[in-house]
ZAFIFI-274336 format. One record per atom (N, C-alpha, C): residue in three letters; x, y, z. Coordinates in steps of 0.02 Angstrom, whole numbers, plus 32768, in hexadecimal, padded with zeros to 4 digits. Layout:
N
ALAXYZ ...
***
This chain:
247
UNK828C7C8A817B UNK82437C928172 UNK82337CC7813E UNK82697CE38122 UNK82507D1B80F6 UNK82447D1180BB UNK825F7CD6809D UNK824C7CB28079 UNK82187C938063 UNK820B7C7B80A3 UNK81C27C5980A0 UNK81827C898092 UNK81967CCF80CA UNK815E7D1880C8 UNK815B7D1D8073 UNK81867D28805F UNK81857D33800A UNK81677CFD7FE1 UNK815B7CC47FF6 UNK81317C967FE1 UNK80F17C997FEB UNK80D37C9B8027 UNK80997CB18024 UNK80937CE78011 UNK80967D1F7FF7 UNK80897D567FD5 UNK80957D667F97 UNK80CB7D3D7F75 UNK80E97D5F7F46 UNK80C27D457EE9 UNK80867D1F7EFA UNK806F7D187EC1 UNK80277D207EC0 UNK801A7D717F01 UNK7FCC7D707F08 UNK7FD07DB77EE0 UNK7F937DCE7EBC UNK7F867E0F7E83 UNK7FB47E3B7EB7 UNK7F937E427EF6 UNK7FAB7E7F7F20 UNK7FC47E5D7F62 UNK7FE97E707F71 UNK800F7E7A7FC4 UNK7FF87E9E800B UNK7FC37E9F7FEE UNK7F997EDF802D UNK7F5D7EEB800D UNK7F1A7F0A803B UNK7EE57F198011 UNK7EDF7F4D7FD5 UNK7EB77F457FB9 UNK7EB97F847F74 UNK7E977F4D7F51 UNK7E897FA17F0D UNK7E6E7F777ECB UNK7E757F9F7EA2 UNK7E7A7F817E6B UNK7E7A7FB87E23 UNK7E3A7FFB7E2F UNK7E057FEE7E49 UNK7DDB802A7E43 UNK7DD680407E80 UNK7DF180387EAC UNK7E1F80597EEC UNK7E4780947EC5 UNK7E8A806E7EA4 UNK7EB4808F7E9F UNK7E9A80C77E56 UNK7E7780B27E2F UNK7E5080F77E08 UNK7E3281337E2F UNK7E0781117E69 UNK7DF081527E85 UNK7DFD81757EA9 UNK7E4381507EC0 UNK7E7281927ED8 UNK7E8881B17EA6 UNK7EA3819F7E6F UNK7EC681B97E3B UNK7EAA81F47E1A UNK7E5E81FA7E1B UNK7E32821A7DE6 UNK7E2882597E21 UNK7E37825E7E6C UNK7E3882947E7B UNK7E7682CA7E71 UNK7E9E82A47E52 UNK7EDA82D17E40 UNK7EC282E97E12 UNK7EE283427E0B UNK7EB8834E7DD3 UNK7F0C83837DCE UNK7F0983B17D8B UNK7F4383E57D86 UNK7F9083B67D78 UNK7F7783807D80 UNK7FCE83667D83 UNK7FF0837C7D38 UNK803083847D56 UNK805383847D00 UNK806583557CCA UNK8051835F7C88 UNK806083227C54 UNK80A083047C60 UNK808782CA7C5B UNK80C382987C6B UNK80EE82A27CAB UNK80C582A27CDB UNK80DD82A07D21 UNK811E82827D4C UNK813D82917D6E UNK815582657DAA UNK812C82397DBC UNK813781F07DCA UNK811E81D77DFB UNK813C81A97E33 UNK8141819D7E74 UNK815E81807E92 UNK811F81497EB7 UNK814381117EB7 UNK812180E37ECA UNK812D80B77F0A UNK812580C17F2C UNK813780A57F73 UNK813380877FA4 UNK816080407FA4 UNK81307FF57FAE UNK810E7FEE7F7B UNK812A7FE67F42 UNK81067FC67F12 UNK80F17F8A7EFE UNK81017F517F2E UNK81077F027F2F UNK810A7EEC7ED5 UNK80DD7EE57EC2 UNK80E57EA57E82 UNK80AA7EE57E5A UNK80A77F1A7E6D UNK80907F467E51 UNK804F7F517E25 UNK80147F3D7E45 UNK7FDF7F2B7E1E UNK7FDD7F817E24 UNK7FC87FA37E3F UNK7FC37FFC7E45 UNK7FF280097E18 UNK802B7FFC7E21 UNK806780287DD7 UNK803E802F7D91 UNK80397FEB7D92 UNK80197FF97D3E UNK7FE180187D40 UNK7FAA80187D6B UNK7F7380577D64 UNK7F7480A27D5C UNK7FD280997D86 UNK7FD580DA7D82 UNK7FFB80F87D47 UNK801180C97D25 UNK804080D07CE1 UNK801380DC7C9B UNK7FC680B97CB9 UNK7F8D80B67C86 UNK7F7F80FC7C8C UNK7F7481177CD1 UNK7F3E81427CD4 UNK7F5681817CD0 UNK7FA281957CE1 UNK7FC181E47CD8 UNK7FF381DA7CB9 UNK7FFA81957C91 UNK8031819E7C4B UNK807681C97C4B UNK807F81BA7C95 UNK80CA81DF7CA8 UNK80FF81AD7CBA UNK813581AB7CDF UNK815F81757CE1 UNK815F81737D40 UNK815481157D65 UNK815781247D88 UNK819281077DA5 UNK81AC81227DD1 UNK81EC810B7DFF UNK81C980D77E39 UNK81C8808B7E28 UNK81B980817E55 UNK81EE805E7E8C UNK81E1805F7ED4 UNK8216803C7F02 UNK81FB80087F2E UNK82277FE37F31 UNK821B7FA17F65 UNK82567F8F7F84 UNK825F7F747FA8 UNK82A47F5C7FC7 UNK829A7EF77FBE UNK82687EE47F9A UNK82657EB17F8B UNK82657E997F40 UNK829F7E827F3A UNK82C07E707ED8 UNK826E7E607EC7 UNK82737E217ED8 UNK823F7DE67EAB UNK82097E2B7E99 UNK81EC7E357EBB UNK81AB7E587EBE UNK81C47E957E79 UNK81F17EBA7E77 UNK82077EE27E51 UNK82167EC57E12 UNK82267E867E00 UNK824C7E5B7DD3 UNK81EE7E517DAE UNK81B67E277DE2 UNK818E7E337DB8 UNK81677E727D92 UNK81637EAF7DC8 UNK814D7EDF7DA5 UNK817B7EF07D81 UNK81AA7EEB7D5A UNK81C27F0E7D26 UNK81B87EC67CD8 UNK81B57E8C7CEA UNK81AC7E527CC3 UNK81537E677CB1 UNK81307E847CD7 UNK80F37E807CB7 UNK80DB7ECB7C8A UNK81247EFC7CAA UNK81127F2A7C85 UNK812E7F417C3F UNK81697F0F7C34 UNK81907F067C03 UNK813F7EED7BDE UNK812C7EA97BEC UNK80EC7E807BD0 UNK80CD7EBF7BB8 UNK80A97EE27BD1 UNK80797F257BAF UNK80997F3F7B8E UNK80C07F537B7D UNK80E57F937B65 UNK81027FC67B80 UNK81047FCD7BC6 UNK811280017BF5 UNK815F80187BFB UNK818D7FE17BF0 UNK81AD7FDE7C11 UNK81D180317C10 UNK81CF80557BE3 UNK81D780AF7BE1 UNK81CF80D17C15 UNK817D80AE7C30 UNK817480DB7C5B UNK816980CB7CB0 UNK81B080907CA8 UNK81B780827CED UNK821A80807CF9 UNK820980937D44 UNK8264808B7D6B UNK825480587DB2 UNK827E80217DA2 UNK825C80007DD7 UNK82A380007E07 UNK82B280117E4D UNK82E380267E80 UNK82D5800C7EBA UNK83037FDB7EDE UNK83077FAD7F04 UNK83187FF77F30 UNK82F97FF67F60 UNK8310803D7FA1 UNK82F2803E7FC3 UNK8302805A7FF2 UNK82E1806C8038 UNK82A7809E802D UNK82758098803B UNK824980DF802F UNK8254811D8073 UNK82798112809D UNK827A815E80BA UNK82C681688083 UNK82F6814B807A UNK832A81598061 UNK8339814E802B UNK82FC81617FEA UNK830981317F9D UNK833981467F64 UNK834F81A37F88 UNK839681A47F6A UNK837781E57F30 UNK834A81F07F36 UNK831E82237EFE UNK833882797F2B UNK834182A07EDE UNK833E82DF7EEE UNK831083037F11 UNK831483497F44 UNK82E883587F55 UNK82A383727F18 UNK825D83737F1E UNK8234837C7EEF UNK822B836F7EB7 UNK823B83287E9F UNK823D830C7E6B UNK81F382E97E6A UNK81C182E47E87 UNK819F82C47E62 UNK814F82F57E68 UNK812482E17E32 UNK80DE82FA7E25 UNK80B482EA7E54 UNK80C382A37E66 UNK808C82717E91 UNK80B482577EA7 UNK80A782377EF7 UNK80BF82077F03 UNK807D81D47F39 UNK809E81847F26 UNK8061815A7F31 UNK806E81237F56 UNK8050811A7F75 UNK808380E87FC0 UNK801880BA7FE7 UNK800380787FA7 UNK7FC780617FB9 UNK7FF4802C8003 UNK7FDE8022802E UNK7FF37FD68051 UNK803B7FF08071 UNK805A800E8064 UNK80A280158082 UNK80AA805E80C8 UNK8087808380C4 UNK809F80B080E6 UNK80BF8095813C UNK808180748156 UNK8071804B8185 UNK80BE804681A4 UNK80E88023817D UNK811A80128171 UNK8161803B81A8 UNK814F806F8196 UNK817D809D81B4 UNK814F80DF81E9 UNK811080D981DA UNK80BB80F68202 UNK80B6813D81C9 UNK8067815881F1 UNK804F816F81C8 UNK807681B881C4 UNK807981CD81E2 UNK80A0821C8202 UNK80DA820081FA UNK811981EC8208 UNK814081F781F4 UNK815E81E081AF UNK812C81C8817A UNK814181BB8135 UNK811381F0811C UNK80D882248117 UNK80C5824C8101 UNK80F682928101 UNK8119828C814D UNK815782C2814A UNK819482B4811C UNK81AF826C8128 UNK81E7825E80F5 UNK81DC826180BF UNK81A4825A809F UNK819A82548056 UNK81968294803A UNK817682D18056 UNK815D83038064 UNK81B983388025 UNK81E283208040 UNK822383318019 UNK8231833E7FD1 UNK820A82F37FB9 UNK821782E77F84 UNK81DE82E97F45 UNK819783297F67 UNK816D833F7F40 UNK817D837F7F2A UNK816C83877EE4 UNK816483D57ECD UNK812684047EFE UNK814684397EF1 UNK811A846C7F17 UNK80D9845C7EE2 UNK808984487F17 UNK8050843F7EF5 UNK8053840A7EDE UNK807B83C57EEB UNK807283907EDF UNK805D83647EFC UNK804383307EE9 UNK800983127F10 UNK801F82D87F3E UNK800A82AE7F54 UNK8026826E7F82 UNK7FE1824C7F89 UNK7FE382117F91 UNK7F9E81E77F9C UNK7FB981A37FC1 UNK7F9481998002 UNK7FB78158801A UNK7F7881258029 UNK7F7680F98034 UNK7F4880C4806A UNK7F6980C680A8 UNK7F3580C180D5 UNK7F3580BF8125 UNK7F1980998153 UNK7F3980618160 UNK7EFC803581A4 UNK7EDE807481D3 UNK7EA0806A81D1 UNK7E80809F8208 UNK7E34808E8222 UNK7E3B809C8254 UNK7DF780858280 UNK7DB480B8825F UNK7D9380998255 UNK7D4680AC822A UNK7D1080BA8269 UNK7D1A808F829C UNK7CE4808882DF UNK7D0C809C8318 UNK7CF980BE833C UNK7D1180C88376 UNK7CFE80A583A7 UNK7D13808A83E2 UNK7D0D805A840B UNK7D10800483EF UNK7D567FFC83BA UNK7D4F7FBF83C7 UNK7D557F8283EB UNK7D417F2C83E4 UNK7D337F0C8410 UNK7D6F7F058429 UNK7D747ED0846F UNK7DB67EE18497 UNK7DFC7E94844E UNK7DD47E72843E UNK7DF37E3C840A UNK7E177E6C83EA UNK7DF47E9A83C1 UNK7E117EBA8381 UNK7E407EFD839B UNK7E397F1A83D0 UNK7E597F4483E3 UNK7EA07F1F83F4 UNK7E9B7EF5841C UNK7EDB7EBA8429 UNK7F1D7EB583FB UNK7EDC7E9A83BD UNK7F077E8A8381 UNK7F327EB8835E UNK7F117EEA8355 UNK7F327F378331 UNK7F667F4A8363 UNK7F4C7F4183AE UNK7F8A7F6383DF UNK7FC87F4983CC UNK7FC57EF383B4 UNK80127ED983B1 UNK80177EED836E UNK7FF67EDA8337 UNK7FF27EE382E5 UNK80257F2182D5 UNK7FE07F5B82F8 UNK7FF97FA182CC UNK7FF07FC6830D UNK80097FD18331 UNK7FF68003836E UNK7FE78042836C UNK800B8065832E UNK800980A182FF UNK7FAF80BE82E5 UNK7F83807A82E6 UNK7F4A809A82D7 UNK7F2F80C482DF UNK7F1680E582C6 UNK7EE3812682BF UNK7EAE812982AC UNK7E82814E82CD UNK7E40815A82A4 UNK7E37818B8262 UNK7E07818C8245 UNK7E2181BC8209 UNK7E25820C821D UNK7E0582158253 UNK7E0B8265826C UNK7E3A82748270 UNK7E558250828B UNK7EA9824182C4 UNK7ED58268826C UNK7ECE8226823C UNK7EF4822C8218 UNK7EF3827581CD UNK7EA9828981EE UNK7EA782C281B2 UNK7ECF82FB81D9 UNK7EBF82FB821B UNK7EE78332823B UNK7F368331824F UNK7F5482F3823C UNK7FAB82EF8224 UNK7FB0830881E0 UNK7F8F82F581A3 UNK7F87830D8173 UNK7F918346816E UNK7F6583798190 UNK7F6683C88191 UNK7FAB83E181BB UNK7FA983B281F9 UNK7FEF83DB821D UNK803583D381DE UNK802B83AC81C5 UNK806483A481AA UNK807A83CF8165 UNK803D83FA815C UNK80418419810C UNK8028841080E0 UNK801283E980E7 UNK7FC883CC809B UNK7F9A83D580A1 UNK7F7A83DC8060 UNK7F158408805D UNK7F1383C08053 UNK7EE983A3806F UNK7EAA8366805F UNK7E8E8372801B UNK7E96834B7FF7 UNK7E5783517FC5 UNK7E2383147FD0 UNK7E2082DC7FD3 UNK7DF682B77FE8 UNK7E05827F8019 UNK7DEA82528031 UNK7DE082158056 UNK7DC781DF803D UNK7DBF81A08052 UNK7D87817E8035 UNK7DA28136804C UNK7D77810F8085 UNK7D7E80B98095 UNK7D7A808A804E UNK7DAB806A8057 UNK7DAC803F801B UNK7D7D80058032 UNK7D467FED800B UNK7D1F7FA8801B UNK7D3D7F738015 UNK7D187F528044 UNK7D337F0D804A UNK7D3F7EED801D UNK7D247EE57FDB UNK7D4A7EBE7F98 UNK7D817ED37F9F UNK7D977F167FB1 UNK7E017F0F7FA1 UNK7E297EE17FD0 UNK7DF67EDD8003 UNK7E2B7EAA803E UNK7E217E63801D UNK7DE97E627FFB UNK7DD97E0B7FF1 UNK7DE27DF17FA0 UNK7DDE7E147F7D UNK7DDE7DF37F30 UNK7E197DE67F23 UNK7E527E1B7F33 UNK7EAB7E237F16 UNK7ED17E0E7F46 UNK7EB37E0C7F7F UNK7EF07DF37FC5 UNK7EDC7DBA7FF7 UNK7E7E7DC68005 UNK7E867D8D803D UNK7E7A7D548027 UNK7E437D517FF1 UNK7E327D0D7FC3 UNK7E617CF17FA3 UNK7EA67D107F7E UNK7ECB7CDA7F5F UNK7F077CCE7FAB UNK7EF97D0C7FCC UNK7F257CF98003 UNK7F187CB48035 UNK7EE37CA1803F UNK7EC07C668064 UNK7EE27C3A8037 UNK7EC87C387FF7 UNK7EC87C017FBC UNK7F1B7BF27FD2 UNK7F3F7C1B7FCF UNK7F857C107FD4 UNK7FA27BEF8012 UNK7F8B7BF58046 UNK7F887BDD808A UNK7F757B918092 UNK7F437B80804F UNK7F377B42805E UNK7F687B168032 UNK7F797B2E8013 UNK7FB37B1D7FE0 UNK80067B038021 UNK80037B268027 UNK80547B3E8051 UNK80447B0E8087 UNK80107B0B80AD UNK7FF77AE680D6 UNK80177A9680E4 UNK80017A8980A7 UNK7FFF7A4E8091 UNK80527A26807E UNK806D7A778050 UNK80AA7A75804C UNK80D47A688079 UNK80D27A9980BE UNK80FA7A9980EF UNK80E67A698131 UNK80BE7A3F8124 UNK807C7A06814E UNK80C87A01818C UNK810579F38189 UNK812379D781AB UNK814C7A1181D6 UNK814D7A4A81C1 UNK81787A9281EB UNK814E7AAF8208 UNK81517A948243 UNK81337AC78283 UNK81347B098270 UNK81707B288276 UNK81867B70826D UNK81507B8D8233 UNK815A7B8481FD UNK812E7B8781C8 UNK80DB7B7E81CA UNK80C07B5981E7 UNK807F7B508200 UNK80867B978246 UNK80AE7BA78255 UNK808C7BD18296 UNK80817C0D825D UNK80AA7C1E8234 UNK80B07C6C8213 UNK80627C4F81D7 UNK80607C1681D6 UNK800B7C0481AF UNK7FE57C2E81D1 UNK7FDC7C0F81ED UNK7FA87C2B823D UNK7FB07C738255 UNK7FE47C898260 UNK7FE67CE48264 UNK7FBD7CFB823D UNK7FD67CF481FD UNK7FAB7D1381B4 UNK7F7A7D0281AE UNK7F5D7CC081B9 UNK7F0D7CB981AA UNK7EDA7CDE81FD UNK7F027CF58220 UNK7EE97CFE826A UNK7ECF7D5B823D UNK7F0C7D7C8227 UNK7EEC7DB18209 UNK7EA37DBB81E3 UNK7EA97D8381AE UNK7E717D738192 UNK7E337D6C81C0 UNK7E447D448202 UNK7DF27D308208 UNK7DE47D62823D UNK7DF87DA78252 UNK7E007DCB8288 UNK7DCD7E128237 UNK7DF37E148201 UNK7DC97E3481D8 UNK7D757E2381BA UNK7D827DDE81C3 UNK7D287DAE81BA UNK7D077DD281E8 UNK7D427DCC821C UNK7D067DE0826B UNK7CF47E24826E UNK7D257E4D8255 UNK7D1B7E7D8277 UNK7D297ECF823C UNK7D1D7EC08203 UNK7D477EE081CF UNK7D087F2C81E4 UNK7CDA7F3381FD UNK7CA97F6A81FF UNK7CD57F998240 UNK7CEA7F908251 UNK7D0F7FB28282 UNK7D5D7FE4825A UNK7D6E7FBB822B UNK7DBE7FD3821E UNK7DC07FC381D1 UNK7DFD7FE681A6 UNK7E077FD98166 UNK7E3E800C8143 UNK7E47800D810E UNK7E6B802A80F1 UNK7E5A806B80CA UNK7E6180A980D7 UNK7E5C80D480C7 UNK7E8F80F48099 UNK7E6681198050 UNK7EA8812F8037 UNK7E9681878040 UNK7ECF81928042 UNK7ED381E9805E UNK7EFC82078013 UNK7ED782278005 UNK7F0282627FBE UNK7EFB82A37FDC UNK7F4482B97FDA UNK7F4083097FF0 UNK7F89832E7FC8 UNK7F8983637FDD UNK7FAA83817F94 UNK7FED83CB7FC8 UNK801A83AF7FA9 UNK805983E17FD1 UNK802A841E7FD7 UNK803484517FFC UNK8024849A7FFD UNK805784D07FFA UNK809184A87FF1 UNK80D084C77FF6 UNK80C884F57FAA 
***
């Protein structure tokens, strides 16, 4: 089936919510960074964020995935621009990607943290920043308190890890980092780059796989996400958090 997961995903802009002016306005609260920066990139899927970030602080970024294809295209599209200087693309584990301690300026982890949760990848990563270096992630996090008993359900099996954003500014602080800002990403990032060509793709595959049970149930998982966000996206979303070592 992992195969198939990489099919539905692997030819949508993004792999998770975000957007190019998402990922600027986290970017533009960094401020002090040094010319031609570190950057680490983490969960970078097919890397629509890399190159914003290759545009926008003209440093080189290290990015990681533990998935080839996805890495194979972001470096084919960044060769295409001209980039290719100012990219390292590294198949690795992100708690274990093999980097010296304090090697990087920034480090940037949109859609992936989740992955390994929020607290314990803000600590692991936490290693491999310069003293006064910055970090910026996205975060599924509850926006409304008291949600309905459907959507609470869903997240319990999904992400059980959820948090509200209080929850999550005050791991932030226990852990050593000044906050510099917050900010809910709008619903265009869930729908223009991920859920709209993501549907489109569903009906595609659909059709493709008309005869594999198995394949039609994992249809249906993924579009069940989708229509649980139609319903209910005012309650929950993706938050990106920029905060800055204090070390």
């Amino acid at each position: 089936m992992e195969k198939l997961f990489y099919e539905i995903f692997s030819d949508l802009p993004r792999q998770g919510p975000g957007s190019a002016i998402s990922t600027l306005k986290a970017a533009k609260l960094i401020s002090r960074i040094f010319d031609h920066p570190k950057i680490l990139d983490i969960g970078c899927g097919t890397g629509t964020q890399t190159i914003e970030l290759i545009k926008y602080f003209a440093g080189t970024v290290y990015a990681i995935d533990n998935n080839q294809p996805y890495l194979d295209v972001l470096s084919a599209e960044a060769s295409r621009l001209g980039f290719e200087d100012n990219l390292v693309c590294l198949n690795a584990d992100m708690l274990q990607p093999g980097f010296v301690t304090g090697k990087f300026d920034l480090i940037w982890a949109e859609g992936s943290i989740y992955i390994v949760g929020f607290e314990k990848g803000l600590d692991a990563f936490k290693i491999l920043l310069k003293p006064k270096g910055y970090i910026a992630v996205t975060e599924l996090s509850w926006i409304k308190s008291n949600p309905p008993e459907e959507l609470s359900k869903f997240w319990e099996q999904e992400y059980p890890a959820i948090n509200n954003i209080q929850s999550n500014l005050k791991i932030i602080e226990s852990l050593g980092y000044k906050l510099i800002d917050h900010f809910i990403l709008p619903d265009s990032a869930w729908m223009d780059d991920y859920y709209i060509p993501l549907e489109e793709r569903l009906v595609f595959l659909r059709e493709k796989y008309r005869m594999d049970e198995k394949a039609q149930e994992m249809f249906d998982y993924v579009q069940k996400e989708i229509d649980v966000f139609h319903k209910y996206s005012e309650y929950y979303g993706y938050v990106f958090y920029v905060m800055q070592n204090s070390a």
